[in-house]
DSSP file (Angstrom, degrees, kcal/mol; ACC not computed):
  #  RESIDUE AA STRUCTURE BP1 BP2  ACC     N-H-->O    O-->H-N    N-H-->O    O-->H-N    TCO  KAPPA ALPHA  PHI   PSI    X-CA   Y-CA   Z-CA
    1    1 A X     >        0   0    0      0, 0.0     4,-2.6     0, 0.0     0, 0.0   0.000 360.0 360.0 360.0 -56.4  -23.1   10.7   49.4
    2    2 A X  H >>  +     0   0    0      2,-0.2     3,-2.0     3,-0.1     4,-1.2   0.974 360.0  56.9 -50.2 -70.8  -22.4   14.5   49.0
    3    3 A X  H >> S+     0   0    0      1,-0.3     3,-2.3     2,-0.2     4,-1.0   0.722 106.9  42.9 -24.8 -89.6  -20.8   14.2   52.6
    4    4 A X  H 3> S+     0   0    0      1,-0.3     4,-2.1     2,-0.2    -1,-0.3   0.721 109.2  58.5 -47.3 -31.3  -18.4   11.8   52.0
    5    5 A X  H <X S+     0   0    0     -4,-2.6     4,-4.0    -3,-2.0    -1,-0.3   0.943 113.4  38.0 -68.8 -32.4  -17.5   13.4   48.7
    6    6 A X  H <X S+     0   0    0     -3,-2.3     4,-1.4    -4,-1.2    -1,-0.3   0.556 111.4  55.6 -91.9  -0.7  -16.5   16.8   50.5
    7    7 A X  H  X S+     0   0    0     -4,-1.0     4,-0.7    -5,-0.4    -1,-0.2   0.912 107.5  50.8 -77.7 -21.4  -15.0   15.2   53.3
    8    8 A X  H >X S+     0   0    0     -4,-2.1     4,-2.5     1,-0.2     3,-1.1   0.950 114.5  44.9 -69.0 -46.7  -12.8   13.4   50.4
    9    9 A X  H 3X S+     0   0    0     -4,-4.0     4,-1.4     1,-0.2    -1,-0.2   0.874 108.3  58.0 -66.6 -19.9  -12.0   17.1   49.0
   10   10 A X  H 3X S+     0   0    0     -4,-1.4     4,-2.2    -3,-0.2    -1,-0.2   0.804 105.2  50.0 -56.1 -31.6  -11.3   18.1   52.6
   11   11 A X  H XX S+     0   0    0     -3,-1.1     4,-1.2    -4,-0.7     3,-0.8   0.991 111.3  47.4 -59.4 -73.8   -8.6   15.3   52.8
   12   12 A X  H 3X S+     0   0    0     -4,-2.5     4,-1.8     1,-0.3    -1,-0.2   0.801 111.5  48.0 -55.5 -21.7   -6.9   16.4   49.6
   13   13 A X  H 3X S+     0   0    0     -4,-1.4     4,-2.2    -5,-0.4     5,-0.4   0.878 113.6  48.1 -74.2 -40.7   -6.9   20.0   50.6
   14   14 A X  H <X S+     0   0    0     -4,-2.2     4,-1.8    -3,-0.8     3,-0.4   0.923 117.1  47.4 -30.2 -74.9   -5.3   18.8   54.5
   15   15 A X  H  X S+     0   0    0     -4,-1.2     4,-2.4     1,-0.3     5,-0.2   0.692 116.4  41.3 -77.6 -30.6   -2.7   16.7   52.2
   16   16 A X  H >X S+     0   0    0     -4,-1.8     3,-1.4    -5,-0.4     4,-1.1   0.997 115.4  51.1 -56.8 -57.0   -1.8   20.0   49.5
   17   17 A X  H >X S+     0   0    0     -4,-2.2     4,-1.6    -3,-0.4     3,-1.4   0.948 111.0  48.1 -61.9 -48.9   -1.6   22.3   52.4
   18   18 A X  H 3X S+     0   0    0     -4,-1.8     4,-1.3    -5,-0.4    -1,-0.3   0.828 116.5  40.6 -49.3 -34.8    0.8   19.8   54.1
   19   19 A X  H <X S+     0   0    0     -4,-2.4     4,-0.7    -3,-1.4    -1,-0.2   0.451 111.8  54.4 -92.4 -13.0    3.1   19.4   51.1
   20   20 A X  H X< S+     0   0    0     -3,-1.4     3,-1.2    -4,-1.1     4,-0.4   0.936 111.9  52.5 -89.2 -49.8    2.9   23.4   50.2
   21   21 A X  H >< S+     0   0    0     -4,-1.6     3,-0.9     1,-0.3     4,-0.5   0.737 115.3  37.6 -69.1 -58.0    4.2   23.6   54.1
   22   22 A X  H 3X S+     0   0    0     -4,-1.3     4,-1.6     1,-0.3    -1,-0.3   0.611  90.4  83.5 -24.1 -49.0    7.2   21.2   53.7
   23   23 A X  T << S+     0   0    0     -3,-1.2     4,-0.4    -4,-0.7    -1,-0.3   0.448  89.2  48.2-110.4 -11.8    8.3   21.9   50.8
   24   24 A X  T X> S+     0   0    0     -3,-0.9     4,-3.5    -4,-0.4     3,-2.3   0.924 112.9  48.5 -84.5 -46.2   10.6   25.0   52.0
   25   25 A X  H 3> S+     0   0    0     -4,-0.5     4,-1.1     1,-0.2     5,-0.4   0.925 113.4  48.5 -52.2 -44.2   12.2   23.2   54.8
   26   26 A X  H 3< S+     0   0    0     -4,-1.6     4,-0.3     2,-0.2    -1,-0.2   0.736 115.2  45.9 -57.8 -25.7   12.9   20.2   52.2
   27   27 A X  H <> S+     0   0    0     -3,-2.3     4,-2.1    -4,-0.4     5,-0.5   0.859 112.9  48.5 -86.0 -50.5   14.3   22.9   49.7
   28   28 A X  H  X S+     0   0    0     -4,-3.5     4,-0.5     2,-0.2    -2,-0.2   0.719 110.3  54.4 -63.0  -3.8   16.4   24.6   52.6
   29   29 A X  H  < S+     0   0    0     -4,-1.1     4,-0.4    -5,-0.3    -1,-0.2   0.791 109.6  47.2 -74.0 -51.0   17.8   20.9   53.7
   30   30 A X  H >4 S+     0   0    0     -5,-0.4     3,-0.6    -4,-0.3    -2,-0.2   0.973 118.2  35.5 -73.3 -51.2   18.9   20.4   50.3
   31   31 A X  H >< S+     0   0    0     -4,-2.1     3,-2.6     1,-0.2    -1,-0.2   0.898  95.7  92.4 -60.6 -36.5   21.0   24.2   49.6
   32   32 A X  T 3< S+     0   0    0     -4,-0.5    -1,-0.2    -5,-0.5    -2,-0.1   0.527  83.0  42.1 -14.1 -46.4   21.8   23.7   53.1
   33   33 A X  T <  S+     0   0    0     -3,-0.6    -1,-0.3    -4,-0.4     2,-0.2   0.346  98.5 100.3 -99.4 -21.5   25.5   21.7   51.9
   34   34 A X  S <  S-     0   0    0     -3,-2.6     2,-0.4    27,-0.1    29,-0.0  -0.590  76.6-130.6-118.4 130.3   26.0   24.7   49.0
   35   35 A X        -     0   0    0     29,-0.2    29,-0.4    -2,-0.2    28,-0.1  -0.675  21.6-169.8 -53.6 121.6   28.7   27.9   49.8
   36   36 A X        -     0   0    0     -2,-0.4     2,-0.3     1,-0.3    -1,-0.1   0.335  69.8  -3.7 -84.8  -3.1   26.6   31.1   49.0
   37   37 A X  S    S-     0   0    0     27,-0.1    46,-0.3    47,-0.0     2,-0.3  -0.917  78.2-123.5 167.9 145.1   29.5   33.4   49.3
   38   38 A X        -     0   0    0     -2,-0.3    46,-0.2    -3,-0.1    28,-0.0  -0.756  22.8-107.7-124.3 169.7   33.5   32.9   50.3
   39   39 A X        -     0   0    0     44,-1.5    46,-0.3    -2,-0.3     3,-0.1  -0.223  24.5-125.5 -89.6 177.4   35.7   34.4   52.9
   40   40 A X  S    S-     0   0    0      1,-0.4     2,-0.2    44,-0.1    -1,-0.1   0.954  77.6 -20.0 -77.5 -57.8   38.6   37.0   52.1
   41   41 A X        -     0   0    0     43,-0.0    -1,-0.4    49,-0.0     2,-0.3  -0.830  57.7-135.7-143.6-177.1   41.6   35.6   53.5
   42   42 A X        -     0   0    0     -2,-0.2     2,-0.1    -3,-0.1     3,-0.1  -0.997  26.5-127.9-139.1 144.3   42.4   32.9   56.3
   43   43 A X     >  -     0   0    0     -2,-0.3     4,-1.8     1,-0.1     0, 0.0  -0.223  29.6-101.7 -70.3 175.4   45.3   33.6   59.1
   44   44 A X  H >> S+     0   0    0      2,-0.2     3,-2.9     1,-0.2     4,-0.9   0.990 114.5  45.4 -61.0 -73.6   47.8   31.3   59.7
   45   45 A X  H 34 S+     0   0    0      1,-0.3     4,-0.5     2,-0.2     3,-0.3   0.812 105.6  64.4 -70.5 -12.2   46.8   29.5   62.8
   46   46 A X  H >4 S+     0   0    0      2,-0.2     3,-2.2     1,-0.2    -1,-0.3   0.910  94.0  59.4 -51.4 -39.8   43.5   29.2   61.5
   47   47 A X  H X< S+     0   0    0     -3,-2.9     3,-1.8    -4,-1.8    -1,-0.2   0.847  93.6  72.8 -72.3 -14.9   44.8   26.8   58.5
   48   48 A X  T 3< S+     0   0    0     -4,-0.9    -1,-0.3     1,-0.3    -2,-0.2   0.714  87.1  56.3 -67.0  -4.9   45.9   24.7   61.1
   49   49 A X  T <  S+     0   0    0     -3,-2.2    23,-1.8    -4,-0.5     2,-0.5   0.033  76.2 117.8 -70.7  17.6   42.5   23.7   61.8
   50   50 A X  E <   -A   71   0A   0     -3,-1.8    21,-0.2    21,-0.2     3,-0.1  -0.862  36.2-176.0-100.1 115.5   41.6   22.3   58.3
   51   51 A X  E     -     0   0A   0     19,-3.0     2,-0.3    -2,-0.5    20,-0.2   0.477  63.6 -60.8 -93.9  -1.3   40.8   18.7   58.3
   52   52 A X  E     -A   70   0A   0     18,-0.9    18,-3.1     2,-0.1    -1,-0.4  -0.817  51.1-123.2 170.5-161.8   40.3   18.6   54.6
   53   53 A X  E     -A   69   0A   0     -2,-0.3     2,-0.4    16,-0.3    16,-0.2  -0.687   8.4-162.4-134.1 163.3   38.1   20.1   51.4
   54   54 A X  E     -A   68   0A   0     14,-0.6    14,-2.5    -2,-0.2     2,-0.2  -0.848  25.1-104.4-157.0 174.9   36.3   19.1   49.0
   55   55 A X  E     -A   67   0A   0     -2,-0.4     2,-0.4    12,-0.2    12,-0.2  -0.452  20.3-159.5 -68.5 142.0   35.0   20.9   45.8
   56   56 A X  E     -A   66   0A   0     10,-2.2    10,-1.4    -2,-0.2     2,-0.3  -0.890  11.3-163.9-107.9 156.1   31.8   22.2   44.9
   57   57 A X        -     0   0    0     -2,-0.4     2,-3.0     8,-0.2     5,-0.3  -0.943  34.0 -96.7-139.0 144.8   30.7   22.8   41.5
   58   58 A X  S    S+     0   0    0     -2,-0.3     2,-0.3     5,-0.2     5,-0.2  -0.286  78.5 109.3 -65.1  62.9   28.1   24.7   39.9
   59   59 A X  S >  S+     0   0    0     -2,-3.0     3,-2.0     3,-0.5     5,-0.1  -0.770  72.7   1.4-129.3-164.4   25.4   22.1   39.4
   60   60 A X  T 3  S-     0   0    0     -2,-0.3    -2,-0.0     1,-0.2     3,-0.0   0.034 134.2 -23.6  39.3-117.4   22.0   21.3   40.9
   61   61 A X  T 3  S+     0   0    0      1,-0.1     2,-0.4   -31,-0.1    -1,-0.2   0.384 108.5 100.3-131.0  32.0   21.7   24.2   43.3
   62   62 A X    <   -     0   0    0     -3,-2.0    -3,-0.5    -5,-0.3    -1,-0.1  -0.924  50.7-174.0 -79.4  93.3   25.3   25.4   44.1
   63   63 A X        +     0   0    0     -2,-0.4     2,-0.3    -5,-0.2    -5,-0.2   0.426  60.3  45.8 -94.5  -9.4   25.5   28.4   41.9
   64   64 A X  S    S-     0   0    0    -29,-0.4   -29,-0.2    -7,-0.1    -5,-0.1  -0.983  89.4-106.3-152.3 146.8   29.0   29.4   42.3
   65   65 A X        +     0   0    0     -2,-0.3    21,-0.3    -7,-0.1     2,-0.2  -0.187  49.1 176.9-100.4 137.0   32.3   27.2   42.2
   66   66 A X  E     -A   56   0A   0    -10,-1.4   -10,-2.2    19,-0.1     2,-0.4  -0.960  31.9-146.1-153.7 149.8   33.8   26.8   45.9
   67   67 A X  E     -A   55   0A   0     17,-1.1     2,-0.8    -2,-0.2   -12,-0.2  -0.985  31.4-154.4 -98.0 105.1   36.7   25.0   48.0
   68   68 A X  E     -A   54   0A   0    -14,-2.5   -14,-0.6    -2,-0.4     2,-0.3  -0.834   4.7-142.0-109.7 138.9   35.5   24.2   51.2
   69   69 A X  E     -AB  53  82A   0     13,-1.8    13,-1.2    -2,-0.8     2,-0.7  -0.529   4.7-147.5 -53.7 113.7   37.2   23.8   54.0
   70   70 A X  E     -AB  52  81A   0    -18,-3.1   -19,-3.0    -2,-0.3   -18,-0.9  -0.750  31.8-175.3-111.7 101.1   36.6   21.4   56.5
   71   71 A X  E     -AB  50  80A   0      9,-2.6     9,-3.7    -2,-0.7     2,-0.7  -0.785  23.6-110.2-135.7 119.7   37.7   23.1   59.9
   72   72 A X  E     - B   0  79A   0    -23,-1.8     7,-0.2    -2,-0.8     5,-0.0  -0.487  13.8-151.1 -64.5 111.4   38.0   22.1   63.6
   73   73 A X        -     0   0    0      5,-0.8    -1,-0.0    -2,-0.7     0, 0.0  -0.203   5.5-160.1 -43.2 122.2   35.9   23.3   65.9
   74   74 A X  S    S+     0   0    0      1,-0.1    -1,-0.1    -2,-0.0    -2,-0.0   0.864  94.7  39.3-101.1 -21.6   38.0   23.4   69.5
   75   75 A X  S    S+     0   0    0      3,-0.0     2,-0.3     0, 0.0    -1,-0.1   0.290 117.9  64.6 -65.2  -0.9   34.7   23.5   71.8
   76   76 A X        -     0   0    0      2,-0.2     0, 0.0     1,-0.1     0, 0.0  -0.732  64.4-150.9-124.4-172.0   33.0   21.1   69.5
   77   77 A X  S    S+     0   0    0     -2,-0.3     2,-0.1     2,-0.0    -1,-0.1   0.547  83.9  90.7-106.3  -3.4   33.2   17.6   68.4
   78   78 A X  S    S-     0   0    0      1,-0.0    -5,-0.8    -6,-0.0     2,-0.4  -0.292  78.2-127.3-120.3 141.4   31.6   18.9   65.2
   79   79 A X  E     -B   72   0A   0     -7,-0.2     2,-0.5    -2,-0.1    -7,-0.2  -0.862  22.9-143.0-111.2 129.8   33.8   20.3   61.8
   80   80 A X  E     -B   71   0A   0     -9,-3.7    -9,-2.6    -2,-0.4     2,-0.6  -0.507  12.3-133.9 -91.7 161.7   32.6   23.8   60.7
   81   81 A X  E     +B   70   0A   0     -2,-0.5     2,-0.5   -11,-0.2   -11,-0.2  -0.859  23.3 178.2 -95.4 113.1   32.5   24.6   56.6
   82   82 A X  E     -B   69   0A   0    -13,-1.2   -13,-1.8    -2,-0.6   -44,-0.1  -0.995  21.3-134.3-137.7 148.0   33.9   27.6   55.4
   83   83 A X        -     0   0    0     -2,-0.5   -44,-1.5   -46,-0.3     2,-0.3  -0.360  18.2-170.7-110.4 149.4   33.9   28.3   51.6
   84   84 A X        -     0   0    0    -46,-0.2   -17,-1.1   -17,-0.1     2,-0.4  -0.964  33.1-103.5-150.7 161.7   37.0   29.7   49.8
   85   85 A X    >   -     0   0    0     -2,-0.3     3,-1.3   -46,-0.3   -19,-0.1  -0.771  27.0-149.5 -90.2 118.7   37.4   31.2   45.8
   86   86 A X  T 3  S+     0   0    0     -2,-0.4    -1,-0.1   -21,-0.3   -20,-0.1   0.298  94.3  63.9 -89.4  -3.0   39.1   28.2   44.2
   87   87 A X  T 3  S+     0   0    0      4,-0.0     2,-0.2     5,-0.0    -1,-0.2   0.498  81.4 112.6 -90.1   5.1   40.9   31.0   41.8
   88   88 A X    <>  -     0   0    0     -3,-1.3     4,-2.0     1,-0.1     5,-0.2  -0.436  68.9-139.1 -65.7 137.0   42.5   32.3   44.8
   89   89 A X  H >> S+     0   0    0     -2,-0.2     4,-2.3     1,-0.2     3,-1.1   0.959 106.8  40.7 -14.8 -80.6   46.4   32.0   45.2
   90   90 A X  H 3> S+     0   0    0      1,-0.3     4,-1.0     2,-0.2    -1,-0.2   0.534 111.5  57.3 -78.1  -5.5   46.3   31.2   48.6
   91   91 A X  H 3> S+     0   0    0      2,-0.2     4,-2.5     3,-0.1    -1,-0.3   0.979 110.8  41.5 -57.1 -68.5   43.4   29.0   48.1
   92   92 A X  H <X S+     0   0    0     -4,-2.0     4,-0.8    -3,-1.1    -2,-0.2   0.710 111.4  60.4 -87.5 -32.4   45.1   26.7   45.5
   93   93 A X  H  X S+     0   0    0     -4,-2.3     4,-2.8    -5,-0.2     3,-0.3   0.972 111.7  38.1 -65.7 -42.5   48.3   27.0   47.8
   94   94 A X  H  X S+     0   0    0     -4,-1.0     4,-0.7     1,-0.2     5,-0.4   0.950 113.4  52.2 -47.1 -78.4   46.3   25.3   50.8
   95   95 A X  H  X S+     0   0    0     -4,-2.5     4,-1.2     1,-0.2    -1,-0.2   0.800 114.4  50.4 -35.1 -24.8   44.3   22.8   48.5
   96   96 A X  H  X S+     0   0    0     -4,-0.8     4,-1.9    -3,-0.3    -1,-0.2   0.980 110.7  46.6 -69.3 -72.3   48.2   22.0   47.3
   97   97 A X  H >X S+     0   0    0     -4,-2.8     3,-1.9    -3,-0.3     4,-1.5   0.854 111.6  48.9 -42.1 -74.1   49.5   21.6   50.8
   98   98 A X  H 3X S+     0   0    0     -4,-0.7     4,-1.9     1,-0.3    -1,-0.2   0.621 108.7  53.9 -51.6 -41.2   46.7   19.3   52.0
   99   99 A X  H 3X S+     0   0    0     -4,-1.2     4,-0.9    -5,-0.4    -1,-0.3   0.832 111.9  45.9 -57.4 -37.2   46.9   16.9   48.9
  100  100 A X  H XX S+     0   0    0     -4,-1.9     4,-2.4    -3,-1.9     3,-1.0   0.914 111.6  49.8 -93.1 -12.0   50.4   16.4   49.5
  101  101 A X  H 3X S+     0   0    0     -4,-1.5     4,-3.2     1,-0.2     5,-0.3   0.972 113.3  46.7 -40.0 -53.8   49.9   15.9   53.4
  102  102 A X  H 3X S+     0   0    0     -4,-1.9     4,-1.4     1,-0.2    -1,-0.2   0.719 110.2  56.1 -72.3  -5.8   47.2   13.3   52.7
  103  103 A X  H X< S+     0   0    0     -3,-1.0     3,-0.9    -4,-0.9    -1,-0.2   0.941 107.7  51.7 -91.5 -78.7   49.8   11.8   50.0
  104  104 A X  H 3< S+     0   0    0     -4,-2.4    -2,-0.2     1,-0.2    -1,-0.2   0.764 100.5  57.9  21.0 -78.1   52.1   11.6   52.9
  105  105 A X  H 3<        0   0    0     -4,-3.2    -1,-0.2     1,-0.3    -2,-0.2   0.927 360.0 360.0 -62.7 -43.7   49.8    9.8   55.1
  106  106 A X    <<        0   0    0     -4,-1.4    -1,-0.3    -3,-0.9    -2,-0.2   0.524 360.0 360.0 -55.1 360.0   49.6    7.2   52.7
């Protein structure tokens, strides 16, 4: 009887220690999506590589307010993210430009 009971606490100690071990890779999955910081400026031929934006907002656990950029890779098949101060000028000029493209397209 005693056996079985400490192999049962051995189980639940495996299953904590398994869930303590996860649980930063599960947190870093989730910030993973989030701009920590934004770039200064962007050249020219770089903005032609932006396949769109979206917004971020300061909920959950994206702590500071971001445009990111959506940008083509030219060795990958892949789109890189790069984060931009949505009270910049030249920010709001892009984000401008790109609305009225996609307005365009329609």
């Amino acid at each position: 009887m005693e056996t079985q009971s400490s192999t049962m606490k051995f189980q639940i100690l495996a299953f904590l220690l398994l869930l303590a071990c996860m649980y930063p890779s599960i947190a870093q999955g989730y910030y993973e999506n989030c701009c920590l910081k934004y770039i200064t400026g962007m050249k020219k031929n770089m903005r032609r590589n932006i396949i769109s934006y979206r917004m971020q907002e300061t909920d959950g656990g994206c702590n500071i307010p971001a445009v990111v950029f959506k940008m083509r890779l030219k060795k990958q098949s892949r789109a890189k993210p790069v984060c931009a101060d949505p009270r910049r000028d030249w920010v709001q000029a892009i984000v401008k430009e790109l609305d009225e493209k996609n307005k365009r397209a329609m």
